[in-house]
TIFI-643418 format. One record per residue: residue number from 1; x, y, z of N, C-alpha, C in turn. Coordinates in steps of 0.05 Angstrom, whole numbers. Each point is the difference from the previous one (the first is absolute). Layout:
REC   num      n.X      n.Y      n.Z     ca.X     ca.Y     ca.Z      c.X      c.Y      c.Z
REC   NUM        X        Y        Z        X        Y        Z        X        Y        Z
...
This chain:
REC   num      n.X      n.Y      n.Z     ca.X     ca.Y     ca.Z      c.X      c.Y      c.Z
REC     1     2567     1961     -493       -8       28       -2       14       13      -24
REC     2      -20       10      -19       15       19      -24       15       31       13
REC     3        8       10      -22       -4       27        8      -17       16       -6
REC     4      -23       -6      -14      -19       16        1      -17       -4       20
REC     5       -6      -22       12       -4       -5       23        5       14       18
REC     6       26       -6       10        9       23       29        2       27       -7
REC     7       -7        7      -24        1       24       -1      -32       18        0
REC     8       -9       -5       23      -27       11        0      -19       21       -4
REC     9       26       19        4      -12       33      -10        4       -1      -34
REC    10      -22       18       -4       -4        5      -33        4       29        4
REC    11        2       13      -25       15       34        4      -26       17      -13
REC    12      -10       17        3      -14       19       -2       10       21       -9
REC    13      -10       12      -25       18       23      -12      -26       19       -2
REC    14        2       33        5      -13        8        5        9       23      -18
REC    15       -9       25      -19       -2       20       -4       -6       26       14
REC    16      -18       -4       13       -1       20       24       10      -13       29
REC    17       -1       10       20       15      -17       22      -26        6       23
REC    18        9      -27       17      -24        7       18        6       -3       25
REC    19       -8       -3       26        1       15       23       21      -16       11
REC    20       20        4        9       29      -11       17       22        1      -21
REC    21       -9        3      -31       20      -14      -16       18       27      -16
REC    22       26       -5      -12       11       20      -14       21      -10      -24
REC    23      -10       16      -19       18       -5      -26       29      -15       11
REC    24       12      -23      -17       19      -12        9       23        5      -20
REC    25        2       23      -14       20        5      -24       16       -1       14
REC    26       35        1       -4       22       -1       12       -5      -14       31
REC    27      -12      -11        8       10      -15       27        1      -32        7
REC    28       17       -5      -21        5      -26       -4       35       -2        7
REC    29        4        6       21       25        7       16       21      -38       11
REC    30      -29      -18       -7       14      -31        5        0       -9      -38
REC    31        3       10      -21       18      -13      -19       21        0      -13
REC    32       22      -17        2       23      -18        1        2       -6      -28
REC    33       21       13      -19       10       31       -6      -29       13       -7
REC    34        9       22       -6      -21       22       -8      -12        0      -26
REC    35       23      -11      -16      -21       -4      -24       -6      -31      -12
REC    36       -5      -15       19        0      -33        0      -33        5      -15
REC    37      -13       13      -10      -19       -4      -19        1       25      -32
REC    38       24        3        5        7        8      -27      -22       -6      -20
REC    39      -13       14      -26      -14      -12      -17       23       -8      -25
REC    40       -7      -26       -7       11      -18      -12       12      -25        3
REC    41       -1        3       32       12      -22       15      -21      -18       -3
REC    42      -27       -6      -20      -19      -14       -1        3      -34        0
REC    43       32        0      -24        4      -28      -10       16       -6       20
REC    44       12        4       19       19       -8       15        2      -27        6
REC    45      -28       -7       15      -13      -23        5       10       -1       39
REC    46       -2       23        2        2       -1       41       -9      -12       10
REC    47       12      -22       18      -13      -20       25        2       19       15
REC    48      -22       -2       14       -6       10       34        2      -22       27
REC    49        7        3       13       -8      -16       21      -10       21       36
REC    50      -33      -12        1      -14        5       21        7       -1       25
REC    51       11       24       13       10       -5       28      -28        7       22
REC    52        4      -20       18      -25        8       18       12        9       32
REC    53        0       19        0        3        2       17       -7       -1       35
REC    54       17        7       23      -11        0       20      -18       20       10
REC    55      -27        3       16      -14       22       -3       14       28        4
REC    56       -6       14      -18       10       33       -6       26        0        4
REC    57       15      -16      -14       32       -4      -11        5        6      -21
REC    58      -18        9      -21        6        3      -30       19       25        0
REC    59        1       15        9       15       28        1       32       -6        5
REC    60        5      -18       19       19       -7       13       12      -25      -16
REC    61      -15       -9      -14       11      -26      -13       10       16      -30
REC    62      -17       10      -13       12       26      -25       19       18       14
REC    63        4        2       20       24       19        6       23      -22       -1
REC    64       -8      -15       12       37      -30       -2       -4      -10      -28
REC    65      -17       -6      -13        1       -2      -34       19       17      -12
REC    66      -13       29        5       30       23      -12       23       -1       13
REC    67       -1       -1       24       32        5        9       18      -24      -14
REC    68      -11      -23      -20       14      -11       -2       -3       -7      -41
REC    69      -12       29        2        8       -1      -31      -30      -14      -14
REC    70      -20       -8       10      -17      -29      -17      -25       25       -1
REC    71       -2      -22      -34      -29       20       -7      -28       -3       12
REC    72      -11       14        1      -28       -6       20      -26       27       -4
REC    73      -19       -7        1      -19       10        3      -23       -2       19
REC    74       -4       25       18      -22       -9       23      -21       30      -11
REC    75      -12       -5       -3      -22       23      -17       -6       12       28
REC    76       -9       20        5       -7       12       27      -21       26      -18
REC    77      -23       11       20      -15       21       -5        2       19       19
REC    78       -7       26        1       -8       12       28      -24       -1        2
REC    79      -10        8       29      -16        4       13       -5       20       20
REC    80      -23       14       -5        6       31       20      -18        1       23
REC    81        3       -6       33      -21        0       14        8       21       17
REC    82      -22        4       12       -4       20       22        4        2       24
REC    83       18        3       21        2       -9       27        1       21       22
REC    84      -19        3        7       11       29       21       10       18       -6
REC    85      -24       17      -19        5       17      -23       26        0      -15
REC    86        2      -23       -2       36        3      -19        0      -14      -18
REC    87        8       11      -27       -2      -24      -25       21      -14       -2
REC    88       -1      -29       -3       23      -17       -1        0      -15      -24
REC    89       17        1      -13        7      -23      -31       15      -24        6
REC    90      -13      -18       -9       16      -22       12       -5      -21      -30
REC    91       26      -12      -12        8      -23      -14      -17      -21        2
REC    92      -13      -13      -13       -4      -23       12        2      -22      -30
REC    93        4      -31       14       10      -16      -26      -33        0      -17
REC    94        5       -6      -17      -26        1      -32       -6      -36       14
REC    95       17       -8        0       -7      -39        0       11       -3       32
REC    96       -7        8       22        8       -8       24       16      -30        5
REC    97       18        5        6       17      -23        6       16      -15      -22
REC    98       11       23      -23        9      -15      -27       13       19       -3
REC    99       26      -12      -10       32        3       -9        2       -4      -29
REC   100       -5       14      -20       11      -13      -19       33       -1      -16
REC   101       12      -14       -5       28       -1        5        6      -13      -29
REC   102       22        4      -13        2       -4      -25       16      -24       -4
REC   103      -14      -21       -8       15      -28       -2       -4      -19        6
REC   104       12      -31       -5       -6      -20       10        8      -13       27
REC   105      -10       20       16       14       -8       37      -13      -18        7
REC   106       -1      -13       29       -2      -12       17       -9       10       26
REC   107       -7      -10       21        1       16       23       25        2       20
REC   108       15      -24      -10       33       -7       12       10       31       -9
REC   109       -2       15      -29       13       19       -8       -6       18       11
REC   110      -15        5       19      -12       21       24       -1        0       31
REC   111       11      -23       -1        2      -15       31       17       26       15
REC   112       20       11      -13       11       18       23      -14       31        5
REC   113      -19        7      -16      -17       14        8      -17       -3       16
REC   114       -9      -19       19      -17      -14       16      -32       19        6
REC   115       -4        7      -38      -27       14       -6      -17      -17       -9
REC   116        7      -26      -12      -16      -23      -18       -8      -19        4
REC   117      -25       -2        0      -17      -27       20        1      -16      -30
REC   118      -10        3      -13        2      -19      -25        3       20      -28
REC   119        7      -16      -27        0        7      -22      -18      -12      -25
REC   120      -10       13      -22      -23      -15      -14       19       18      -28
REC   121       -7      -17      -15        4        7      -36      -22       -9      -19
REC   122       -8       11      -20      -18      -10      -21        8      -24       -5
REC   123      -23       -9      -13       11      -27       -8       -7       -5      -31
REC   124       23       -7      -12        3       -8      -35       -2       43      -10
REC   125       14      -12      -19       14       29      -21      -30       21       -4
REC   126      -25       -9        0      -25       16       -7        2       16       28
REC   127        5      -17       15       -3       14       21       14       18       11
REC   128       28       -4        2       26       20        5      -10       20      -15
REC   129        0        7      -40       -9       14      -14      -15       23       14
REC   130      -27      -13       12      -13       14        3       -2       16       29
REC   131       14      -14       21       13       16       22        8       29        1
REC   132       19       -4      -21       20       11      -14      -11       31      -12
REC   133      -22      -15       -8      -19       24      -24      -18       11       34
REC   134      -12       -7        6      -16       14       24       25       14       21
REC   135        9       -6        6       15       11       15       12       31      -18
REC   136        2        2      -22        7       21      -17      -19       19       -1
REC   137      -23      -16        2      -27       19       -4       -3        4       28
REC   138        8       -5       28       -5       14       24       13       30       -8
REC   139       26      -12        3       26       15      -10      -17       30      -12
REC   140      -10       -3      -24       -7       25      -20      -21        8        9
REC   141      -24      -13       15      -21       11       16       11       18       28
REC   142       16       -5       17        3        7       22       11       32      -17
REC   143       26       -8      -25       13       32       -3      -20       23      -24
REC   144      -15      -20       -2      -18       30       -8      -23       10       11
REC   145        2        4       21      -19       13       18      -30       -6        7
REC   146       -7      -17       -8      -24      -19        4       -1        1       34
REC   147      -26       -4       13        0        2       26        5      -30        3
REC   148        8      -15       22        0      -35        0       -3       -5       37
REC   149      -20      -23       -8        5      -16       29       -5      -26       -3
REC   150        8      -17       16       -1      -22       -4      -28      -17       14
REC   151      -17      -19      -14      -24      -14        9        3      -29        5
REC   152      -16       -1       20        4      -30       -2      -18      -23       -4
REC   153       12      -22      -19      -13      -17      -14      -14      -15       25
REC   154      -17        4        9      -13      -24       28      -31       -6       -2
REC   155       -8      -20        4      -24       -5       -3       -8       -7       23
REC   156      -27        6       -5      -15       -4       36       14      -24       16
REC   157        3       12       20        1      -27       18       25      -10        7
REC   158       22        4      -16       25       -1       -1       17        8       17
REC   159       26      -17       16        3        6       24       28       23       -5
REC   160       -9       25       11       30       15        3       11        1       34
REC   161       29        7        0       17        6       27        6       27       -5
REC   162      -13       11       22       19       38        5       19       -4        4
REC   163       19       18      -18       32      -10        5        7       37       10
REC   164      -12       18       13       12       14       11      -29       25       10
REC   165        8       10       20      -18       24        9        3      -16       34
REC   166      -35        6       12        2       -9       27       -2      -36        2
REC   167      -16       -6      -22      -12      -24       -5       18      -11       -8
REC   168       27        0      -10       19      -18      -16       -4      -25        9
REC   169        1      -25       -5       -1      -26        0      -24       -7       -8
REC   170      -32       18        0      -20       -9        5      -10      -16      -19
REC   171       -9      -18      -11      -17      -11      -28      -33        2        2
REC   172       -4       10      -23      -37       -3       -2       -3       -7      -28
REC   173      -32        4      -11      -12       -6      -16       -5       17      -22
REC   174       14        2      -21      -11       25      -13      -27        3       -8
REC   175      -17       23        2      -25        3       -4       -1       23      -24
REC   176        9       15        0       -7       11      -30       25       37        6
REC   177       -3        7      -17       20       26       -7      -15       21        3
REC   178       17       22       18      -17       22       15        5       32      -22
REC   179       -4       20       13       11       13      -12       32       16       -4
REC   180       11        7      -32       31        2        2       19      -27        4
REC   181       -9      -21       -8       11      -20       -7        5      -21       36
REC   182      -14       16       21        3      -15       27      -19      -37       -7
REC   183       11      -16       19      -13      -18       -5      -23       -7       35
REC   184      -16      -11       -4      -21       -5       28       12      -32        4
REC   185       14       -3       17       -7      -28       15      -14       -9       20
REC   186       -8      -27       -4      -21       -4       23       26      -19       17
REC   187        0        8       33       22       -7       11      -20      -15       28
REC   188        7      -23        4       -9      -18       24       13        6       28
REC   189      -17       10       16       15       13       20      -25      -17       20
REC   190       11       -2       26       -8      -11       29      -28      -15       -7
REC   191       -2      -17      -27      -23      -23        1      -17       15      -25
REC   192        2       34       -4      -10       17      -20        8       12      -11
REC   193        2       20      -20       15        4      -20      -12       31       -1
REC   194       27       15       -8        0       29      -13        5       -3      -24
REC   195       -7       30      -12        4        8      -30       16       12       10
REC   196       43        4      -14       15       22        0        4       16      -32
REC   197        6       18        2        9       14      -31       28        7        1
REC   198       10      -10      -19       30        0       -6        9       -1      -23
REC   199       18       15       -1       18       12      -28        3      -23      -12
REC   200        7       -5      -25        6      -20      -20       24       -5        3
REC   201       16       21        9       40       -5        0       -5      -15       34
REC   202      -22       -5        9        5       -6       35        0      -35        5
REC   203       -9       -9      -24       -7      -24       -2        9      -29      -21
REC   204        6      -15        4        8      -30      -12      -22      -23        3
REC   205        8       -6      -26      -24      -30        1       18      -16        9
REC   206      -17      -18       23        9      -26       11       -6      -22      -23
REC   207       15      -21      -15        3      -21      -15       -2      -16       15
């Protein structure tokens, strides 16, 4: 598995913003220092290494990253929904289930965080390079006010697992993208099958 692979959401940059979503200028509150994308830092030549985390650990896994000094990046957006007339903003990761962490680690070098199911890195120098360069351009997209959510790369038929709500464990079929970036699965239930709709941050592809 690459990392472009497991990394299934693609980012969506928007000029005007649309229904759940809100400008993400300053709320990039998980990067490890503050100015770890300095402009000029182009030639550096930064290895990253891909932390994957355990479901909805990324918050918690960038919080033990800092307390211990290590550079890292977990891109996060908001999101504004509605609940019993009350508006709520809520964080959520840009790449669900990804750590990015500055360097040539391991997953031994994370073992005492007990947040990391496995680790992935580019592979050969074109590729670090270019990690390196996209991850800069999240970076400058998220802080200038562009609306953003994250989509996901799935093609018919493709098996995902709800990894949280009432359904968590469930796996179905993806069938196609609803409206506001929700996805329709077709889910096999007692010999027949439902269509559910669920958020894009609600779901993981089974490999």
């Amino acid at each position: 598995m690459t990392v472009k692979d497991a990394m299934a959401a693609q980012v969506e940059m928007y000029k005007r913003g649309g229904e759940g979503l809100t400008s993400a200028v300053d709320c990039q509150p998980f990067l490890f220092p503050r100015d770890l994308f300095l402009p000029g830092e182009e030639a550096d030549g930064r290895v990253w290494t891909c932390a994957r985390t355990r479901p909805r650990w990324e918050k918690k896994f960038a919080e033990w990253l800092r307390n211990r000094h290590q550079a890292h990046f977990l891109p996060v957006f908001r999101r504004v929904t509605i609940s019993h007339r009350k508006r709520q903003i809520s964080e959520l990761p840009l790449f669900s289930g990804f750590v990015f962490v500055v360097g040539d680690l391991t997953k031994k070098d994370f073992a005492a965080s007990d947040c990391v199911a496995y680790v992935l890195k580019p592979c050969g120098e074109r590729a670090k390079v270019q990690l390196d360069r996209e991850l800069r351009d999240v970076w400058r997209g998220l802080q200038s006010g562009l609306y953003v959510t994250p989509t996901q790369n799935l093609g018919r038929g493709e098996t995902c697992r709800i990894v949280q709500g009432p359904l968590q464990g469930v796996e179905g079929r993806f069938e196609r993208m609803g409206r506001f970036g929700r996805l329709l699965l077709q889910v096999e239930m007692m010999g027949g099958g439902i269509v559910v709709e669920v958020s894009a941050d609600e779901v993981e592809t089974v490999p």
